[in-house]
C-alpha positions as CSV (number, residue, x, y, z in Angstrom):
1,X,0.0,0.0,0.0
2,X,1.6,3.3,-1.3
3,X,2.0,5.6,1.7
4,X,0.5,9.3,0.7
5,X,3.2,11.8,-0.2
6,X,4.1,15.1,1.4
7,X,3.1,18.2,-0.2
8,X,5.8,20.0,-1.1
9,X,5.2,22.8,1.3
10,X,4.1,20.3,4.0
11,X,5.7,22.8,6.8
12,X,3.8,26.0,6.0
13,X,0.7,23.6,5.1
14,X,0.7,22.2,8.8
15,X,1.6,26.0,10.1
16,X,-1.5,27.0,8.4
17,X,-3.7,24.1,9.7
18,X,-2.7,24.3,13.5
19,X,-3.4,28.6,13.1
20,X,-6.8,27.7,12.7
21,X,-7.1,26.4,15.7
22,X,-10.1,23.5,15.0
23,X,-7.8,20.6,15.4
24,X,-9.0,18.5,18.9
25,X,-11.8,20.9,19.1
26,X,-15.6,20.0,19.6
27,X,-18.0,19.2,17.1
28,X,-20.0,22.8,15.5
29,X,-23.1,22.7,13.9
30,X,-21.8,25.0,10.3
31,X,-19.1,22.0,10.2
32,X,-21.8,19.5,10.8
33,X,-24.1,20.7,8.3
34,X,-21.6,20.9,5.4
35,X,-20.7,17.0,6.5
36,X,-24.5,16.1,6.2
37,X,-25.2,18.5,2.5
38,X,-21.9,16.7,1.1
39,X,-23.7,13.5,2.4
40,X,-26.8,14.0,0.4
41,X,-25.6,15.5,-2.6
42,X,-23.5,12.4,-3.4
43,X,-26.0,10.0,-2.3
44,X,-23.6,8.3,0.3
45,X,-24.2,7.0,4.0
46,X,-21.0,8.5,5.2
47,X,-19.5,11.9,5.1
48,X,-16.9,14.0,7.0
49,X,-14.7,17.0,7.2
50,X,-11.4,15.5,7.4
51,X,-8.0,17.8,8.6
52,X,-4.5,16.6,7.8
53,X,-2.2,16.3,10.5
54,X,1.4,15.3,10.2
55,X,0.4,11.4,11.3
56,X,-3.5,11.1,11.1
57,X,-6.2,13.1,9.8
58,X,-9.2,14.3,12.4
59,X,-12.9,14.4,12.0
60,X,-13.8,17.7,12.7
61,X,-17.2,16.6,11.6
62,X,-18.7,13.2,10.5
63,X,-21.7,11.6,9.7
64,X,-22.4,7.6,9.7
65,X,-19.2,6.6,11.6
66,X,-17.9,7.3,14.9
67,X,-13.9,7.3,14.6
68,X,-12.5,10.4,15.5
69,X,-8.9,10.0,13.5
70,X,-7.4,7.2,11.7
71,X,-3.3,7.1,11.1
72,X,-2.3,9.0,8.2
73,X,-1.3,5.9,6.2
74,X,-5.0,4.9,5.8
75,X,-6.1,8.0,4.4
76,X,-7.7,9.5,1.1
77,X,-7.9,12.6,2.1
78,X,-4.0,13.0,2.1
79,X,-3.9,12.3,-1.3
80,X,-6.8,14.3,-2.3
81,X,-5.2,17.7,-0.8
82,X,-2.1,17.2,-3.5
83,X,-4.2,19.0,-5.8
84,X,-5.9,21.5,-4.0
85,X,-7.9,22.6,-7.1
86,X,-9.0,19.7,-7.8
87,X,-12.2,17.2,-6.1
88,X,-10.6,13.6,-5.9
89,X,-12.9,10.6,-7.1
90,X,-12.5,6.9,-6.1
91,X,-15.3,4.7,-8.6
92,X,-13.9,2.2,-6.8
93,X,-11.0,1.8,-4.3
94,X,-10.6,-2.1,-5.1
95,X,-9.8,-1.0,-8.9
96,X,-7.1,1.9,-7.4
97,X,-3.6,1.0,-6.8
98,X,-3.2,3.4,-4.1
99,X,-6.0,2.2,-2.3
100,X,-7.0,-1.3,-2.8
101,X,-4.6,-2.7,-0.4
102,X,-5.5,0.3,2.5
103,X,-6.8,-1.6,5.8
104,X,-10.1,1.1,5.5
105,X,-10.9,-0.9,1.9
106,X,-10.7,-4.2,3.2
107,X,-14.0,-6.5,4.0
108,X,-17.4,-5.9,2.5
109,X,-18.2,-2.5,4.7
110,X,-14.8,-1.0,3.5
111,X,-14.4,1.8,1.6
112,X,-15.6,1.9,-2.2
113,X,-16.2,4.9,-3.4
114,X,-15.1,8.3,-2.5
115,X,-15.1,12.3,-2.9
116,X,-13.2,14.8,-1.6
117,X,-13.1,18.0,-2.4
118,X,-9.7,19.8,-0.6
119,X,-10.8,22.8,1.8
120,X,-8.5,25.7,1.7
121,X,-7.9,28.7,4.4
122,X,-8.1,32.4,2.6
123,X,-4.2,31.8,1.7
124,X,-5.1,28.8,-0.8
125,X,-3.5,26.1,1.9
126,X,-4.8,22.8,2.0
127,X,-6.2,22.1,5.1
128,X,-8.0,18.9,4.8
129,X,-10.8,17.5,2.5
130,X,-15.1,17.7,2.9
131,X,-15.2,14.1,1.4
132,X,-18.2,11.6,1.2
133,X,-17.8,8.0,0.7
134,X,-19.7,4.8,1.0
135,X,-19.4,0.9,0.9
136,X,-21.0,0.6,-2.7
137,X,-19.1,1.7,-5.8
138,X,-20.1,4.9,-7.4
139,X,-19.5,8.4,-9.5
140,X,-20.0,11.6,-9.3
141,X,-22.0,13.9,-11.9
142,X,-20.6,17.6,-12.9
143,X,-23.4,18.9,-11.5
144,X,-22.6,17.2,-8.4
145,X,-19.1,17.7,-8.2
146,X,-19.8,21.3,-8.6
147,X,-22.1,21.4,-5.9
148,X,-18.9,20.0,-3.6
149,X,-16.9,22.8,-5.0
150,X,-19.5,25.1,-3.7
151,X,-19.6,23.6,0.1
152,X,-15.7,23.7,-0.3
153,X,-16.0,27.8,-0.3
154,X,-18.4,27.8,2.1
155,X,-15.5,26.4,4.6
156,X,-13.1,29.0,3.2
157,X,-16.2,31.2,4.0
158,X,-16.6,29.8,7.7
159,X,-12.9,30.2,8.5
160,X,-12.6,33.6,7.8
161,X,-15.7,34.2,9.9
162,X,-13.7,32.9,12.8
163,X,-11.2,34.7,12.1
164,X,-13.4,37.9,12.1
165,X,-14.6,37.0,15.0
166,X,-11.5,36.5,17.1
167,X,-9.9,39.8,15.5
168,X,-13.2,41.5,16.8
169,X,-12.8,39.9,20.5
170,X,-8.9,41.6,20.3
171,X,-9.8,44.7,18.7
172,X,-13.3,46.0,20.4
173,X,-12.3,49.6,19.3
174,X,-13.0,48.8,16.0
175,X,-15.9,46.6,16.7
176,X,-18.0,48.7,14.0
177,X,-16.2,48.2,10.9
178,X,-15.8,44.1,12.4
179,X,-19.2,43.8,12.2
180,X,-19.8,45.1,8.7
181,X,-17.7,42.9,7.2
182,X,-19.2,40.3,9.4
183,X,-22.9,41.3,8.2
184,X,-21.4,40.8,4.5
185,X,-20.0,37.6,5.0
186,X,-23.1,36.8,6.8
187,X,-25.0,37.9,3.9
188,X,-22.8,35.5,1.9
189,X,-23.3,32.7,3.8
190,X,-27.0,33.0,3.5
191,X,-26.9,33.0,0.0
192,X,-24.7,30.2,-0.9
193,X,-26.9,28.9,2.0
194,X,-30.4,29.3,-0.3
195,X,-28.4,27.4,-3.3
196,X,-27.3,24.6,-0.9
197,X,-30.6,23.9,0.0
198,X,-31.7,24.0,-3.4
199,X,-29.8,21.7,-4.5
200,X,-30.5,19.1,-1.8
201,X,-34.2,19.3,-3.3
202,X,-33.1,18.6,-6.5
203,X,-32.1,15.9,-8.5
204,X,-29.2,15.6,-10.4
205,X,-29.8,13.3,-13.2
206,X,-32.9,14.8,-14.2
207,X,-33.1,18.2,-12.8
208,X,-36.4,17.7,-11.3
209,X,-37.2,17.7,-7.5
210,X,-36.5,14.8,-5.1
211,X,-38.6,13.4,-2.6
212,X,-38.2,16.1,-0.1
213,X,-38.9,19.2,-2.8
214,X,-42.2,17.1,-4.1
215,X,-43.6,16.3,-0.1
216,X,-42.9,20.5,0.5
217,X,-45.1,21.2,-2.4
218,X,-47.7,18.7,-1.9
219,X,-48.4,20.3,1.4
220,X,-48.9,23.4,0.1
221,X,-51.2,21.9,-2.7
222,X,-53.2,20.0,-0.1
223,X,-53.7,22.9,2.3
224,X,-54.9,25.2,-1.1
225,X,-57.0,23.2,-2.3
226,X,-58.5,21.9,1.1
227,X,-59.3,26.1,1.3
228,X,-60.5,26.3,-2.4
229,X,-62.7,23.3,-2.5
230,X,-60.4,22.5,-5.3
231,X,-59.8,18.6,-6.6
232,X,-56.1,17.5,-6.3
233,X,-54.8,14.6,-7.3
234,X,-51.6,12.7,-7.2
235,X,-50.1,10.1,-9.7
236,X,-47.0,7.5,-9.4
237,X,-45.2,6.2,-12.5
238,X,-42.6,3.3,-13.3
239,X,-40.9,3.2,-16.6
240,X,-41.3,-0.5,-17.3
241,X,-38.5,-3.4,-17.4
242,X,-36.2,-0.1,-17.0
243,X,-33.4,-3.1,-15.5
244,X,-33.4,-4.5,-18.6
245,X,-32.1,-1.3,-20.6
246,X,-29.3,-1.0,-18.3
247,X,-28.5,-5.0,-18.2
248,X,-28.7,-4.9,-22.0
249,X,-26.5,-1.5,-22.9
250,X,-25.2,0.2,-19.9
251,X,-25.8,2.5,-17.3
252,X,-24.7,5.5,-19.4
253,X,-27.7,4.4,-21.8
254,X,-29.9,4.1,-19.0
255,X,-29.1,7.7,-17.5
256,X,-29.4,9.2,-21.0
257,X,-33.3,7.3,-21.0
258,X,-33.7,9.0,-17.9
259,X,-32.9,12.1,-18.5
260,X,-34.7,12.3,-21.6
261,X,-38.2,11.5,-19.4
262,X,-37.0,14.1,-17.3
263,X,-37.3,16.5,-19.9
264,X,-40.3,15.4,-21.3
265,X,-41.9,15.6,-17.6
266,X,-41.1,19.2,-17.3
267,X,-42.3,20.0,-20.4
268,X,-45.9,18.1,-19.3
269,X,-45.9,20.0,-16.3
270,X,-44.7,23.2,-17.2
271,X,-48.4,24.9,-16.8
272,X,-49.2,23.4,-13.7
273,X,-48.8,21.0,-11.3
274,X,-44.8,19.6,-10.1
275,X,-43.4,16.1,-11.0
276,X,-40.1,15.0,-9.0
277,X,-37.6,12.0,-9.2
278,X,-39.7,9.3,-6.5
279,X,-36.6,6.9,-6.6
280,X,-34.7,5.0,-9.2
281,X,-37.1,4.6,-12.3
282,X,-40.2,5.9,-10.7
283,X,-41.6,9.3,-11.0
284,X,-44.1,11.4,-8.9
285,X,-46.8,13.9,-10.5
286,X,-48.8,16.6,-8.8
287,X,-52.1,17.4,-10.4
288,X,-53.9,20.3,-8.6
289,X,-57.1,21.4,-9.5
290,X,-57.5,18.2,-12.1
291,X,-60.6,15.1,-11.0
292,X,-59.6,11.5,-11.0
293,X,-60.9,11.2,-14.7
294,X,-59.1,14.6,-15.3
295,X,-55.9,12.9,-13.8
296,X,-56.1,9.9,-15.7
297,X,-56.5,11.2,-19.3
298,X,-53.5,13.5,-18.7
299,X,-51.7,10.4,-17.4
300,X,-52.6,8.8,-20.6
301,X,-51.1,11.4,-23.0
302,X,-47.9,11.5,-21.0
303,X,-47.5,7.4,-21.2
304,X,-48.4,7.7,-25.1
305,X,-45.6,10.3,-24.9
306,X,-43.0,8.4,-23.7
307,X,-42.2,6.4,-26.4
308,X,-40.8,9.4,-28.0
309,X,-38.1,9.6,-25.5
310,X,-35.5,6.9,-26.2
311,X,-34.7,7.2,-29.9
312,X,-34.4,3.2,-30.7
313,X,-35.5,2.1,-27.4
314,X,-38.8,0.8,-26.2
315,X,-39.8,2.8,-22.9
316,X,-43.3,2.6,-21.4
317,X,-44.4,2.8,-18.0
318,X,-47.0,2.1,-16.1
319,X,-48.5,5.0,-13.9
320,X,-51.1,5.1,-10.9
321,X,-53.5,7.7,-10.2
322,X,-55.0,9.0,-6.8
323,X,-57.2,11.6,-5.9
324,X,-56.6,13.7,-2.4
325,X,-59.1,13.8,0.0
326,X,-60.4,16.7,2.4
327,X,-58.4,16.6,5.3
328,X,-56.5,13.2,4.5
329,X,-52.8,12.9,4.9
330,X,-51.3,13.2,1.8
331,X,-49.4,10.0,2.2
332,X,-52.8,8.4,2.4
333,X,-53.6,9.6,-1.2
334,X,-49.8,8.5,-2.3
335,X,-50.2,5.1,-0.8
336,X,-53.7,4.5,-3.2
337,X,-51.6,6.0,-6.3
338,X,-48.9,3.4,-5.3
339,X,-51.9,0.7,-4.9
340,X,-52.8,1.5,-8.5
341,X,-49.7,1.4,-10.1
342,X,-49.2,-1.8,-8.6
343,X,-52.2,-2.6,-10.5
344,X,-51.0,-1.7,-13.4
345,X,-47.6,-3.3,-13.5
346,X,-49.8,-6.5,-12.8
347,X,-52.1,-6.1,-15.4
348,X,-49.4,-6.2,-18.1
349,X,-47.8,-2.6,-17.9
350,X,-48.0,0.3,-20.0
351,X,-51.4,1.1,-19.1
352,X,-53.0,3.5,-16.5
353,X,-54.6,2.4,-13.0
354,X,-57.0,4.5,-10.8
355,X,-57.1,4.2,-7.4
356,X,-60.5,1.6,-6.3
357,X,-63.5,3.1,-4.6
C-alpha cells in the first residue's frame, strides 16, 4: 500500500492548519451541516470534514461513523489535498492501486467509493478534505461535483468568519467596521446557504425535484385546495422493465433514457402541477385542481408520450392515479396511487390504474 506523499510545502501547510485552531476541538453545527449537504448531494451513507495532521487526519465533523482520527497511512484525504484545485474521485477503491490494499478498503463494509473535495484557508493552503464515501461503488455527476466545489467555499467562508470573530474579540475599538464585514460575509453565507438547499431538493440526473422538494409542495397543494374546495390529485409512475435497458447497454444508456423523461416531464408540467424523481425509475406527479378522470387522461397522453423519449428504445411505463381527500394525509392519497400502479404493472404494464372506490 503506497503511503500518501508530502506536499511540497508540508511545513507552512501544517503551520496554516494548527493557526486555525479546529484541530482537537468540539463538534460545531456550520461544520456538521456541510458534513450532512456533502452527504446528500453524493448519495452516500458517510461523510466528513477531514484535517491533515502530520500522522493522522481528524474528523472535525462526520456523519455515519464514529472514529475520531485514523493514522495517516489509511487516508484518502492525504492524497486528495495534493491537488488542491482539484475534487478527488475513487469509482472504486478495489480498482485503485493506491487504495486497494489500504486496511479502510478491506472487508465488505470497506471503503468503495469516494469524494473529496480539498478545503483551503483564505491563503489557498490545503487544510484537509469535505469528502463523502460509502461501501457501494459509485460516481459523481458535474453537476454534483460542482455542488462540492461550492460547500468547499463555504468552509473557506466559515474560516474567515472565525477569524473575524476573534480579530473583533482583540480589537473592540473597531468593533464597528468588524461587524460590517461580518454582516457581508453573513450575507454571503445566507446566499450560498439558499443554493445549498436548493440543490439538496433537486435531482441531479434529471433536474427535477427529489422526494423532499415534491412532499414541500404537496403540502402546500393540499392545504390550497383543502381552502378552495379545489380537486387534487396525485399520480406514481414506473418506466417498465427499465433493468433490462441498463442489463442490455449500460448505465450510461440508462441515464441518458432518464434524463430524456426528465425532460419530457417538465415540459408536461410546465403549466401546472410539479413532478419530481420518487426513486430510481419511478416518478411522482402533482395534479392540482384536475378530477380523477381529469388525472387519468393526462396520465394517458404522457404514457403515449414516452415512447418518444429513447430514440431506438422501447420505454413505457406504467402510472397510478390517486385523488386527495379533504383533510386526509397526503401520504394516504400517495399510498392509493402506489396501490394503483401496482395494478397496473400487474395487469401487463404500460397502461393507467386508478385508485379503487
Amino acid at each position: 500500500m503506497p503511503l500518501p506523499p508530502k506536499p511540497v510545502n508540508e511545513p507552512q501547510r501544517l503551520a496554516a492548519l494548527r493557526a486555525t485552531g479546529l484541530l482537537d476541538t468540539p463538534p460545531e453545527q456550520a461544520f456538521d451541516d456541510l458534513a450532512e449537504v456533502a452527504r446528500v448531494i453524493c448519495g452516500t451513507r458517510l461523510a466528513a470534514i477531514s484535517l491533515v495532521d502530520q500522522d493522522r487526519q481528524w474528523f472535525k465533523a462526520r456523519r455515519g461513523f464514529e472514529l475520531s482520527q485514523t493514522p495517516l497511512d489509511r487516508s484518502f484525504c492525504a492524497h486528495a489535498i495534493l491537488q488542491p484545485d482539484q475534487v478527488m474521485t475513487v469509482e472504486d477503491a478495489c480498482q485503485d492501486p493506491r487504495f486497494r490494499d489500504n486496511p479502510a478498503v478491506a472487508g465488505e463494509e470497506g471503503i468503495r467509493f469516494y469524494a473529496g473535495v480539498p478545503l483551503c484557508d483564505a491563503g489557498g493552503m490545503p487544510l484537509g478534505t469535505l469528502c463523502a464515501f460509502d461501501s457501494q461503488p459509485g460516481r459523481l455527476s458535474p453537476d454534483q461535483v460542482r455542488a462540492l466545489q461550492a460547500l468547499g467555499r463555504q468552509f473557506s467562508l466559515l474560516l474567515q468568519m472565525r477569524e473575524y470573530g476573534r480579530l473583533m474579540d482583540l480589537h473592540l475599538r473597531e468593533r464597528q467596521w468588524y461587524e460590517e464585514r461580518l454582516a457581508e460575509y453573513s450575507r454571503q453565507l445566507a446566499e450560498q446557504n439558499e443554493d445549498l438547499v436548493e440543490q439538496t431538493r433537486t435531482d441531479p440526473l434529471t433536474g427535477l425535484g427529489n422526494r423532499r422538494a415534491f412532499a414541500a409542495a404537496v403540502a402546500m397543494a393540499c392545504e390550497r385546495a383543502g381552502r378552495d374546495g379545489a380537486p387534487l390529485s396525485l399520480a406514481l409512475m414506473d418506466l417498465d422493465h427499465f433493468k433490462t435497458i441498463n442489463d442490455l447497454h449500460d448505465h450510461a444508456e440508462g441515464d441518458r433514457v432518464l434524463s430524456g423523461v426528465g425532460a419530457l416531464l417538465k415540459a408536461q408540467f410546465a403549466a401546472a402541477g410539479m413532478v419530481a424523481r420518487w426513486g430510481g425509475e419511478e416518478f411522482a406527479m402533482l395534479l392540482p385542481g384536475a378530477t380523477l378522470d381529469e388525472a387519468r387522461l393526462q396520465c394517458e397522453f404522457l404514457r403515449q408520450a414516452l415512447q418518444t423519449v429513447a430514440g431506438g428504445l422501447v420505454v413505457t411505463a406504467s402510472i397510478g392515479v390517486a385523488q386527495w381527500r379533504p383533510g386526509e394525509d397526503p401520504r394516504a392519497t400517495l399510498e392509493r396511487a402506489d396501490q394503483a400502479l401496482y395494478r397496473a404493472k400487474g395487469g401487463g404494464r404500460d397502461q393507467v390504474e386508478v385508485e379503487q372506490a
